[in-house]
N, C-alpha and C positions, 0 to 999 in steps of 0.2 A: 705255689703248689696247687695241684690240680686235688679237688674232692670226689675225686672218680672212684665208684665202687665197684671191684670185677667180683663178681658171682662164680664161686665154681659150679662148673657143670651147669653152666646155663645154654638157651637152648641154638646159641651160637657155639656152643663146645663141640655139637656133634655134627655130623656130614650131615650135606640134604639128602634127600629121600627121592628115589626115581623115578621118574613118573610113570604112567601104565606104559605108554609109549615105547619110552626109553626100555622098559624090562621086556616088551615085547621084542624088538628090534635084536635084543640080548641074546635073546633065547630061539630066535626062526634061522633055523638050520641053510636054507636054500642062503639067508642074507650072511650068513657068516662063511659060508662057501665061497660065494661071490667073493666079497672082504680078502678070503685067506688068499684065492687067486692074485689078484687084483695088487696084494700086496707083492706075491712073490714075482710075479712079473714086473715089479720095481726092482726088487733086488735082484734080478738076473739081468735086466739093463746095466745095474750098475758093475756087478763082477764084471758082464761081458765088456763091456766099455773101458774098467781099470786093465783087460790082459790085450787092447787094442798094441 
């Protein structure tokens, strides 16, 4: 038997923390435009391609 001790709410309990980077990237309007495009121009390949 193992004498392992799990702690609750230790500091592996909670999500990590964003970096400044990552929240900035989150939040710049121009790069989520990009993104939103970029994404639906996948899904319109894909509809057009499945009524081929």
């Amino acid at each position: 038997m193992s004498n392992k001790t799990i702690t609750p709410y230790s500091e592996e309990s909670y999500p990590p923390v964003p970096t400044r980077a990552t929240r900035f990237w989150r939040n710049f309007v121009p790069w989520q435009a990009l993104r939103f495009f970029i994404l639906n121009l996948k899904i319109i390949r894909i509809v057009v391609g499945g009524h081929s």
